[in-house]
Each structure stands twice: as C-alpha cells, then as structure tokens.
C-alpha positions as CSV (number, residue, x, y, z in Angstrom):
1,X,-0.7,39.1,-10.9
2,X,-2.5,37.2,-13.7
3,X,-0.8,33.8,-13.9
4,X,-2.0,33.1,-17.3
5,X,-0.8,36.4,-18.7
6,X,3.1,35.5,-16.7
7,X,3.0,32.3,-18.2
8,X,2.3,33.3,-21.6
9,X,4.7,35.7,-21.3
10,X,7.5,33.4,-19.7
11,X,6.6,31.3,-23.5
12,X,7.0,33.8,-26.1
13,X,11.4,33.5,-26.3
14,X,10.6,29.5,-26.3
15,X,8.3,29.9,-28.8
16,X,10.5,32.5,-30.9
17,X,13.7,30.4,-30.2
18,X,11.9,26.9,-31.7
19,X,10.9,29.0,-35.0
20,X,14.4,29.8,-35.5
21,X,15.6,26.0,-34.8
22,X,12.5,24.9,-37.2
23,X,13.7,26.9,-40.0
24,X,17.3,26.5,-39.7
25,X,17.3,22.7,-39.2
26,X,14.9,22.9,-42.5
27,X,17.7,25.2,-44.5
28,X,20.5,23.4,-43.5
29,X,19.2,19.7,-44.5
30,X,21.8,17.7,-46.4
31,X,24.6,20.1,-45.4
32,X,27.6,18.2,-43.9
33,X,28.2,21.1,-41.2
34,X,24.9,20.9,-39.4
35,X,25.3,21.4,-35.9
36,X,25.7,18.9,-33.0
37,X,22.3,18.9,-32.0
38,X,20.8,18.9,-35.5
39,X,23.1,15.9,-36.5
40,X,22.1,13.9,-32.9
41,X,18.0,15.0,-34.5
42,X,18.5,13.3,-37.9
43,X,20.4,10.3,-36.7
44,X,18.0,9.2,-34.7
45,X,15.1,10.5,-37.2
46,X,13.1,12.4,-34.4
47,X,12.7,16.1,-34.3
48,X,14.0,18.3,-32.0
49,X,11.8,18.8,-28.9
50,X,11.9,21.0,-25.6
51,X,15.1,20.9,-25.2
52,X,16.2,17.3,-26.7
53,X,18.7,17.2,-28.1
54,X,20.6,20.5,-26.9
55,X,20.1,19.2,-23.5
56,X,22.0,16.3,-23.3
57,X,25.1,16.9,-26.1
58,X,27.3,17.7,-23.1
59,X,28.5,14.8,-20.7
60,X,26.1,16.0,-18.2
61,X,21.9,16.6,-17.7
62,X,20.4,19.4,-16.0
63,X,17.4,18.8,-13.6
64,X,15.7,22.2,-12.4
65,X,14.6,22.1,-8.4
66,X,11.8,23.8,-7.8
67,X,11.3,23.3,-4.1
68,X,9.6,25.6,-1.4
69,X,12.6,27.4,0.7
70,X,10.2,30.2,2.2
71,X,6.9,29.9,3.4
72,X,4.6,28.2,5.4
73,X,5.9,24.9,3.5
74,X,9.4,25.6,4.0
75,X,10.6,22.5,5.8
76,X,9.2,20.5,3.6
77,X,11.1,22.1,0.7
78,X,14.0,22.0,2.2
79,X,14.2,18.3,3.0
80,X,13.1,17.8,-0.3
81,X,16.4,19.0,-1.9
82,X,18.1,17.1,0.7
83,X,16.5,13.7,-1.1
84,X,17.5,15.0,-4.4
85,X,21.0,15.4,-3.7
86,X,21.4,12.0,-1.9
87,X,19.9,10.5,-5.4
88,X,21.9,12.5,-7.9
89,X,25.0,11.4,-5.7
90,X,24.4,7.9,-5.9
91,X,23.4,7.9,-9.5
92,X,26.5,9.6,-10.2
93,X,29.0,7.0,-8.7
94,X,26.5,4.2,-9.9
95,X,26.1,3.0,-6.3
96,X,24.4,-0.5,-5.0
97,X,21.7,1.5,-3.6
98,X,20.5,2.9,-6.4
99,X,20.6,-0.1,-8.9
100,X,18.2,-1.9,-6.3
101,X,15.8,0.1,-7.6
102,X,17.7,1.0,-11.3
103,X,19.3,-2.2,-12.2
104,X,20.0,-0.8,-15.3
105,X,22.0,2.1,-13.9
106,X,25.4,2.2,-13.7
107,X,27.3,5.4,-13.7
108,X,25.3,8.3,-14.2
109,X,22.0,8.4,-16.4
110,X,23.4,7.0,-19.6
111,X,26.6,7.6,-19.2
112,X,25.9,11.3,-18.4
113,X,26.4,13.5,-14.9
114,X,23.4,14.6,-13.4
115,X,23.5,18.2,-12.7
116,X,21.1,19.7,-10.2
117,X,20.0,23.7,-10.3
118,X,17.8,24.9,-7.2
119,X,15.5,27.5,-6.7
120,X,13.0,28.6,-4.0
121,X,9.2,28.5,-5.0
122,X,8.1,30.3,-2.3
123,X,4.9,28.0,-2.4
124,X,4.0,30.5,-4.8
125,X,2.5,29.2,-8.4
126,X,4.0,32.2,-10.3
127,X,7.4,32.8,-8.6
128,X,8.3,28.5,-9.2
129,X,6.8,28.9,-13.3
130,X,9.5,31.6,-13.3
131,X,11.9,29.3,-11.7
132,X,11.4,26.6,-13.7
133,X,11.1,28.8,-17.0
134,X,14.7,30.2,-16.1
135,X,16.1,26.7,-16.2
136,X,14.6,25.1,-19.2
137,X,15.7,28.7,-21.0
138,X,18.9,29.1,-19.7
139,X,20.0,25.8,-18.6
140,X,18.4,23.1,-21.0
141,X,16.7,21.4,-18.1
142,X,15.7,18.3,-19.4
143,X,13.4,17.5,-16.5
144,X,11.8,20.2,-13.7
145,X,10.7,18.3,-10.3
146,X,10.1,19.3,-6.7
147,X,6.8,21.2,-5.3
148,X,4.6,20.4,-1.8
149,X,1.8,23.1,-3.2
150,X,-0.8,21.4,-5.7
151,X,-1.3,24.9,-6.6
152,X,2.2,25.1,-7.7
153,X,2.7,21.3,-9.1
154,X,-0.1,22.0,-11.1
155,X,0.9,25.6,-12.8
156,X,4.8,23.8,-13.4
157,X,3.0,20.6,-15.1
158,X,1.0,22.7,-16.9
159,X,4.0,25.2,-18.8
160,X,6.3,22.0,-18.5
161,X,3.7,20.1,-20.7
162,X,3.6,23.1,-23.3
163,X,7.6,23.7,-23.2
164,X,7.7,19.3,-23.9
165,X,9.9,19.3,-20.8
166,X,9.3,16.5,-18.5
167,X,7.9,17.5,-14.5
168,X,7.9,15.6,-11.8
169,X,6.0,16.9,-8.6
170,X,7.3,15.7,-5.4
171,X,4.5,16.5,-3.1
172,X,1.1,17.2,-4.3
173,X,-2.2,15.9,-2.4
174,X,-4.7,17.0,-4.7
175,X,-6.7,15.0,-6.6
176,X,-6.5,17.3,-9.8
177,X,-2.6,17.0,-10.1
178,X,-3.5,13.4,-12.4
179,X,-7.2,14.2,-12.3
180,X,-8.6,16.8,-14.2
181,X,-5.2,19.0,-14.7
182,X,-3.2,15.8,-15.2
183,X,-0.4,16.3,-18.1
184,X,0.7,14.1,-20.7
185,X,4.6,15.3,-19.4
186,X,4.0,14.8,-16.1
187,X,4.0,12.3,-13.5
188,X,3.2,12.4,-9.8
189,X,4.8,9.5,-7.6
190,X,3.6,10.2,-4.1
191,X,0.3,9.4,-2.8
192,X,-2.4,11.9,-2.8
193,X,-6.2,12.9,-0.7
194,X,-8.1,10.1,-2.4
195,X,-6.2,7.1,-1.7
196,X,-5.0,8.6,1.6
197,X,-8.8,9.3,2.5
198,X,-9.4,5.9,1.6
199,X,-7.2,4.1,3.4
200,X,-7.7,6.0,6.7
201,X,-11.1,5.8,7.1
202,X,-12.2,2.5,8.0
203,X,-8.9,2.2,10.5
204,X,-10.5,5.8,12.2
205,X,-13.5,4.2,12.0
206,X,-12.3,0.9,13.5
207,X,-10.0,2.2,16.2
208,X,-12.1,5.5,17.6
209,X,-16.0,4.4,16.5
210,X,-18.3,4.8,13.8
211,X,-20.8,7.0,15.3
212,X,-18.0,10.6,15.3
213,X,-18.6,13.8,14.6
214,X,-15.7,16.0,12.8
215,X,-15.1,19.5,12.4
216,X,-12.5,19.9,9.3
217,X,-9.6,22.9,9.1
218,X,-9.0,23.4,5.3
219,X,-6.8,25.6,3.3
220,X,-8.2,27.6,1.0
221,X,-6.7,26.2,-2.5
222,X,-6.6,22.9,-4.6
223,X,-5.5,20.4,-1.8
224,X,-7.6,21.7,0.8
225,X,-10.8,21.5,-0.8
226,X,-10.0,18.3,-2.6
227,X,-8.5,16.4,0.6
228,X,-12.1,17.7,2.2
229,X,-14.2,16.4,-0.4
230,X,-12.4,12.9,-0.3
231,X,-12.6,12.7,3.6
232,X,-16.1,13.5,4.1
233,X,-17.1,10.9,1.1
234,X,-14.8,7.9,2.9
235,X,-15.6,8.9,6.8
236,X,-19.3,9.3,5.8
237,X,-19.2,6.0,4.3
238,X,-18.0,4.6,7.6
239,X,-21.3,6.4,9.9
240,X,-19.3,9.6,10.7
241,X,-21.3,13.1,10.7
242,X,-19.4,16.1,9.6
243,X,-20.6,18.7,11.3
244,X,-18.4,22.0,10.2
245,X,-15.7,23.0,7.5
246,X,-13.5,25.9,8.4
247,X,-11.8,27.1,4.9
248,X,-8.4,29.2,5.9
249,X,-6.3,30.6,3.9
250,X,-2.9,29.4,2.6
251,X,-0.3,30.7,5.7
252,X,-2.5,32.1,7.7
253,X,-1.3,32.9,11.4
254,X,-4.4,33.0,13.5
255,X,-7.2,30.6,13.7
256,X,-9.1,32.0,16.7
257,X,-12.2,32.3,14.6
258,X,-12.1,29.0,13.0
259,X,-11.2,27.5,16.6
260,X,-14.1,29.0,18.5
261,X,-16.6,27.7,15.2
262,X,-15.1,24.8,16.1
263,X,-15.8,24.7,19.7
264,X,-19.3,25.4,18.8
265,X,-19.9,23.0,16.5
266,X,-20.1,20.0,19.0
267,X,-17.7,17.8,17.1
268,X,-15.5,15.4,19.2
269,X,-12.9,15.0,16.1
270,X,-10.7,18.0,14.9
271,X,-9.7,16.8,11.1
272,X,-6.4,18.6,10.3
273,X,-6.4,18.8,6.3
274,X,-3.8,22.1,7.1
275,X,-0.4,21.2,6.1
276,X,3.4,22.4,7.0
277,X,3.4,25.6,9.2
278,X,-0.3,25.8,8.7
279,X,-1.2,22.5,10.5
280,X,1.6,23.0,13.4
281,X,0.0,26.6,13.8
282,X,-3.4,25.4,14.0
283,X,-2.9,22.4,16.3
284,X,-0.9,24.9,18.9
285,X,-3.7,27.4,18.7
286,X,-6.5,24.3,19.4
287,X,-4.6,23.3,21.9
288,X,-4.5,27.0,23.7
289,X,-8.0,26.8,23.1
290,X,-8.5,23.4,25.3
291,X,-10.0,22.0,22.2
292,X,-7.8,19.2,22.6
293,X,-8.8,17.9,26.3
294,X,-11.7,17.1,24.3
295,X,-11.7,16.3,21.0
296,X,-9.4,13.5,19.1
297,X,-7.1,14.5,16.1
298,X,-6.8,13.0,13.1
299,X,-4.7,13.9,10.0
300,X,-5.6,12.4,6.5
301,X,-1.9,13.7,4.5
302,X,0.7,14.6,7.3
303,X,2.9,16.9,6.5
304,X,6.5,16.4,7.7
305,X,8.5,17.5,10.7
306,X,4.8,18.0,12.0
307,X,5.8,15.9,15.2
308,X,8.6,17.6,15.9
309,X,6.9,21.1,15.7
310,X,4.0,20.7,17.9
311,X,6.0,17.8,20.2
312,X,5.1,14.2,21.0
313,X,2.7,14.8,23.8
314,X,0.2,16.5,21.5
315,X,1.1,13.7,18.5
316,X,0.4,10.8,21.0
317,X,-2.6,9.2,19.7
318,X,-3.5,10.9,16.4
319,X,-4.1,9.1,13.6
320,X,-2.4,10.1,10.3
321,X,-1.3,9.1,6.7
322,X,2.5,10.0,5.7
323,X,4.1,9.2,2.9
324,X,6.8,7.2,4.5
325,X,8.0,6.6,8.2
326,X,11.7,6.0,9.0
327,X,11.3,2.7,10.7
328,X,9.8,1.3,8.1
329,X,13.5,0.4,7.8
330,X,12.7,-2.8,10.0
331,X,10.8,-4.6,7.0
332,X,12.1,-3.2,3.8
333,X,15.7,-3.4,2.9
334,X,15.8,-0.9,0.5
335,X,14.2,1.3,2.8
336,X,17.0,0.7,5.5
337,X,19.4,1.6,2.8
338,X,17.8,5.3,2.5
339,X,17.5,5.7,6.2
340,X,21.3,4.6,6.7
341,X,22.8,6.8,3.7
342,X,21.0,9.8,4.8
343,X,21.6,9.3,8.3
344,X,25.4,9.1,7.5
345,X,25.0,12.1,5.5
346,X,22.6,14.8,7.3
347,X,23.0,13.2,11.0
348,X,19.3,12.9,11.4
349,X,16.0,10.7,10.3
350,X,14.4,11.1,6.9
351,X,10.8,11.8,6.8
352,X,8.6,11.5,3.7
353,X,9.8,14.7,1.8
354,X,12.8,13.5,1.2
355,X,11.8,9.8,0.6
356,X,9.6,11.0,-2.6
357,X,12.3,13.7,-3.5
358,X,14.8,10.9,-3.7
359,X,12.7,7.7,-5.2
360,X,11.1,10.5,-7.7
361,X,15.0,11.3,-9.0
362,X,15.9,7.6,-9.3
363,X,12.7,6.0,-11.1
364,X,13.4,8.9,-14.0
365,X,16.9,7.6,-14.0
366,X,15.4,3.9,-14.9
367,X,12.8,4.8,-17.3
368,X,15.7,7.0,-18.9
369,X,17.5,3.9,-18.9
370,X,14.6,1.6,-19.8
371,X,14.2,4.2,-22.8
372,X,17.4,4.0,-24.1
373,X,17.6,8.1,-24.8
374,X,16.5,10.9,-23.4
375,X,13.9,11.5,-25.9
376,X,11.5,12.6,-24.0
377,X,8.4,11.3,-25.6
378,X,10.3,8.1,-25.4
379,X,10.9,8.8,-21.6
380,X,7.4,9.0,-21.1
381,X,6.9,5.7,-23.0
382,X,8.8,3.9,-20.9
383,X,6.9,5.3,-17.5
384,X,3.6,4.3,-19.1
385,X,4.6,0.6,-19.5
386,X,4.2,0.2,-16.0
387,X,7.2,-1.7,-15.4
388,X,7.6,-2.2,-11.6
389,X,10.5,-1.4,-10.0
390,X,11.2,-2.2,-5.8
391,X,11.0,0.9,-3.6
392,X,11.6,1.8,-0.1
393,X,8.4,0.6,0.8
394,X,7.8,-2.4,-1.5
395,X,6.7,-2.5,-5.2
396,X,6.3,0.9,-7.1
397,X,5.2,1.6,-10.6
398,X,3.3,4.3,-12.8
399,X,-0.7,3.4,-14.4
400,X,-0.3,4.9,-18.1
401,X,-3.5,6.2,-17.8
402,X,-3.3,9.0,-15.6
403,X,0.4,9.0,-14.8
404,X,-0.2,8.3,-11.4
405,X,2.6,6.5,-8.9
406,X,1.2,3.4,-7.5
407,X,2.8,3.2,-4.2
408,X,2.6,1.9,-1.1
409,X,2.3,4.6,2.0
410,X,1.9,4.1,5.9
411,X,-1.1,4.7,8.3
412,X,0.6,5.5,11.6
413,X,-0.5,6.3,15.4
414,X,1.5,8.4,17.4
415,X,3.3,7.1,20.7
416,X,3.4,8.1,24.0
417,X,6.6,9.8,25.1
418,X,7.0,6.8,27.7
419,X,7.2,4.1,24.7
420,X,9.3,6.8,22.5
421,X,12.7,4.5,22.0
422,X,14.0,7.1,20.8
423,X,14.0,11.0,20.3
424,X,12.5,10.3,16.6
425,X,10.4,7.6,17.6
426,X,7.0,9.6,17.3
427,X,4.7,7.0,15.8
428,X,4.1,3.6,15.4
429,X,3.1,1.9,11.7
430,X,-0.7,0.7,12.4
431,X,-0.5,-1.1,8.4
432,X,0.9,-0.7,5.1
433,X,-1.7,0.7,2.3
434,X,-1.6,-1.4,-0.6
435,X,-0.8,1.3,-3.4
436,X,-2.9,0.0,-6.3
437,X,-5.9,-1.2,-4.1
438,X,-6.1,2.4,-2.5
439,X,-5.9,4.1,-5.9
440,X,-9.4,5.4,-7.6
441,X,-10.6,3.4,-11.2
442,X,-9.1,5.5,-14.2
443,X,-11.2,7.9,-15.7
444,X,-13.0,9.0,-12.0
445,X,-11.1,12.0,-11.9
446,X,-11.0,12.8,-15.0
447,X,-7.8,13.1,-16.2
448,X,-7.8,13.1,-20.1
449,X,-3.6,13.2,-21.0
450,X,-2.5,14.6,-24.1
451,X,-0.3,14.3,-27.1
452,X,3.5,13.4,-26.8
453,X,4.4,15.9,-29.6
C-alpha cells in the first residue's frame, strides 16, 4: 500500500473539519453564544489548533497509545503500555513519585484526568498512522506516543506534525527520528544508534581488543541501516575491521544464509544490530550454528526481555547498551521508586521499555505544567527551554535544536549464571553514559524543525 497516498487520505476530514471551524469561528466573532471552545480561543487570543482547545474543555485529556502488540516487537510494545499506565496512575492521584520528577504536578495535568486510549501498531507504519489518526479524529488526542519501529515513529511524527498534535516516540534507534525526519511536534526521549555506538565502542574496544573483526546482522529498514553506519564509524575508529554486513528483513524467521556468510567471513565478533524477536531468533540460530563457541557477541541497542528469551548462558559475557537496567535502583532514588511501584504492581522487573514509556508520559506532564496550558505550540516552548528535570537515571532534559532527549543510559555485561543473585540478575552495569557528552553536535544529522503554526 502507498503510505503517502493512506496518509493523505487519513487528512482530508481533518483538513475539511478545520475549514469549517475557520469559517465559523470567523462568522460568529462578537456573538455572545460562541461555543466553549471558540470562547476558551479568544480568551486566550490564540487560534484554534489540532485539537486545542476541543481537547481539553472536558475535565480530562486524551493520550493516543500507539504501541506494538503483534509482531516481531511485541514484547516490547506491550511493556511499553505497562510504563504508561503506571505514569498516568500516579499523575492522576498526584503521587510523590511523580513530582520528583514534576514538582509542579499535583493532581492530574492541570487539574485535568489523563485518559489513555491504546491501539496495536503491529510494527507496521500504516496500520499505527491509522491508529493514531482514529484518536486525534475521534478522541481529541492531544498527544500520540508509543512506537519501538523508527519506521513507524517516523510516519506518526510526520502526520502528527501536519495534524499540530504533539508525538512522542518511545523507542526509536535511528538516527533520522531528530535527524533528517526530525519534526517541529515531536520529541524523542530515549537514546538512539549514534550515541549508543559511541558510547560502546571504546569499552568493546577496551575490554575484548582493538585489533577485532565483526560481521554485522541488520534489519532491513531505518534503524538497521543507521545503527550499522554509526557502529562501523565508532568501532573503526577504535582499529576494528568489519568484514561483512548481512541486511535481513524486518521479522524474518530464518537466518541460515546470513549465518553461514557469517561463518565464512572470518570474523571473531557477531554484531547483533537485530532487535526484539529478530535478535533472540538470530542469536538461537548462531548458536545452532556453533557460531558462538567461537565468536564474541556484542549488541549496540538491546532490545528488552532479550535475556530472558535466549537465557543467561548465551547473555553471559556480551556486551550491550539498554536504555535502562533495573538495578540501577542501587544509585538512583528515583530510579528505585519506578522499580518498587512497578514491582508492586506487575510482580516482576522493569526493563527499558517501560522506563521510557513511563519517564516519556511524566516529562509532557511538567512541560504541560511548565507551560501553563495545553497550547500546544506553547507545550513545545517549554520542552525547547531545556529545563532539566531528575530522572531515573540522573539529570534529563530536551536540546531545542533537534528535539532530542538528553539522557543518561547504561553499558552493561552479562553475568554468569553462578554470580546471577537473582533470577533477573542478567547483567552487570560496566558505566553510566553521560547523555549530553554521548550526543552528536546539532546540525550533523541534519535535522531542520519547522514552524509551530
């Protein structure tokens, strides 16, 4: 199906339906019986935009969830919501937790319920734009978050940015999401393949030797090839050789012919750029192959529940970024106040899926606040002043230039099952990546944002 063609069709009601509001709010200047929404417009002297104010007359806001419940990033999805809930249940009864990070908070965003809506995106680009149209249509969404695709963040920022509705992607690794596709309504917290390729490479290069050769597994789409690109420059910089890229597609099942390319290649380091299901199927598969009695796994943007999925025997000794690791707990407080409340409520450890999915929810909550409205060019304002906030994992703020998150993210090293303390004690944190220093300059990926009206 021609995305641009759905998309463009999923616009022309929104388009139709702002004519209307144009010419009636224009007709019925002056005239005491306006309605709510035009009366909320002229009192604050803005016009109408997305779906400010209709949005937000009610005693409640709508957030759209656009997370992947099917396919080969599925788990991830699914935790993802998980995060989301915790947040909108702690914003709504104003807890401690939350105005660690919010101080301004207090019950609600502004006063105002937050309302979540969810929908499977299948990690399909069309099939989330369709989700995410329904809900700024139907439900006034004033914000759309949630994605582990860049191929799907970057479709949703793109019709969000048209439709003046703020998006928020929760996982994204590819450089374009604030590179070159970055949106003036859109901001990505999580960390992504530049800074994670960054930060990895001089402890790889430090830990297993300068002089290794690496054979790469890449999906086929926006992260894979980006994530590649990134790795090779940082890896090559430290005296690695890369000596073979294997390009997959998106969910594929079997990698025999990648593997034995692999084996033939004479590389002593398997680079796992495959993410979700794709990454635990491929590692199974090498190891069926004996590729790994002899070759050393690294993983530049793990993908979570990856451990569990391919077990700690495998894990022990791979090298990997993640957005977050659970025991972090022991030198953050604020992170030990996510890992208790969603231990207490889902009886198990959260991984970095749910982390962004939750810290993503409560930063729009403080630049709401910060804002004063929900206005959402005045939303955006209030990310762009780089205010920083603390996180989970230390400080945590937005560059106005690109709309990028700056935050901190762990490098980890898996255990052996003997020095596991516990069942979801998989890896040890070998340092914490400074967030800003990791970050490229502004303007090297070439993100060019645009207007906020």
């Amino acid at each position: 199906m021609d995305d641009k063609k759905t998309l463009s069709d999923a616009l022309k009601g929104r388009v139709g339906r702002r004519s209307v509001l144009k010419a009636g709010a224009a007709g019925a200047a002056g005239s005491m019986f306006l309605p709510g929404a035009a009366r909320v417009a002229m009192a604050e002297d803005k016009k109408p935009i997305g779906n400010w104010p209709a949005g937000v007359e009610g005693d409640s806001v709508f957030i759209g969830l656009t997370v992947d419940l099917t396919g080969p990033y599925s788990a991830q999805g699914a935790e993802q919501q998980r995060g989301y809930e915790l947040a909108a249940e702690q914003l709504n009864a104003g807890s401690d937790e939350i105005k660690k990070i919010s101080p301004l908070t207090k019950k609600g965003v502004l006063g105002k319920t937050v309302k979540l809506g969810v929908a499977d995106a299948e990690t399909k680009p069309n099939t989330a734009v369709q989700a995410a149209t329904r809900f700024m249509h139907d439900n006034k969404a004033m914000v759309i978050t949630g994605s582990t695709s860049s191929a799907v963040a970057i479709a949703l920022q793109k019709v969000c940015d048209r439709e003046r509705t703020i998006y928020l992607p929760a996982i994204s690794g590819s450089n374009e999401t604030t590179g070159v596709d970055c949106q003036r309504y859109g901001f990505r917290l999580c960390y992504y393949a530049y800074p994670a390729c960054k930060a990895i490479a001089p402890v790889l290069a430090k830990n297993l030797g300068k002089d290794r050769k690496a054979a790469y597994l890449v999906p086929d789409y926006t992260y894979g090839h980006t994530t590649y690109d990134s790795m090779k420059e940082f890896t090559e910089k430290e005296g690695w050789t890369t000596v073979t890229e294997q390009v997959h597609p998106l969910g594929a099942k079997d990698y025999s012919s990648f593997l034995i390319n692999i084996a033939n290649s004479n590389a002593d380091t398997l680079v796992v750029i495959a993410y979700g299901a794709d990454a635990a199927n491929a590692i199974k598969q090498a190891k069926q192959f004996g590729l790994l009695d002899k070759m050393q796994i690294v993983i530049p943007y793990m993908s979570a529940f990856l451990e569990k999925e391919i077990g700690a025997e495998v894990m022990q000794g791979v090298y990997a970024a993640s957005g977050f690791w659970w025991t972090l707990e022991d030198k953050y407080p604020i992170a030990k106040d996510f890992v208790s409340a969603y231990e207490k409520k889902h009886n198990a450890k959260p991984r970095d899926s749910a982390y962004i999915a939750y810290l993503t929810l409560t930063l729009w909550a403080d630049a709401v606040e910060r804002a004063g409205t929900f206005y959402p060019p005045d939303v955006i304002k209030a990310y762009e002043a780089g205010v920083v906030r603390q996180g989970p994992v230390g400080d945590v703020t937005f560059r106005a230039g690109d709309h990028q998150g700056v935050i901190n993210f762990p490098i980890v090293r898996g255990k052996k099952p003997a020095d596991m303390k516990n069942p979801d004690d998989y890896f040890e944190v070998v340092s914490v990546i400074d967030g800003k220093t990791a970050l490229p300059d502004l303007g090297v990926l070439g993100c060019k944002l645009g207007a906020y009206v």
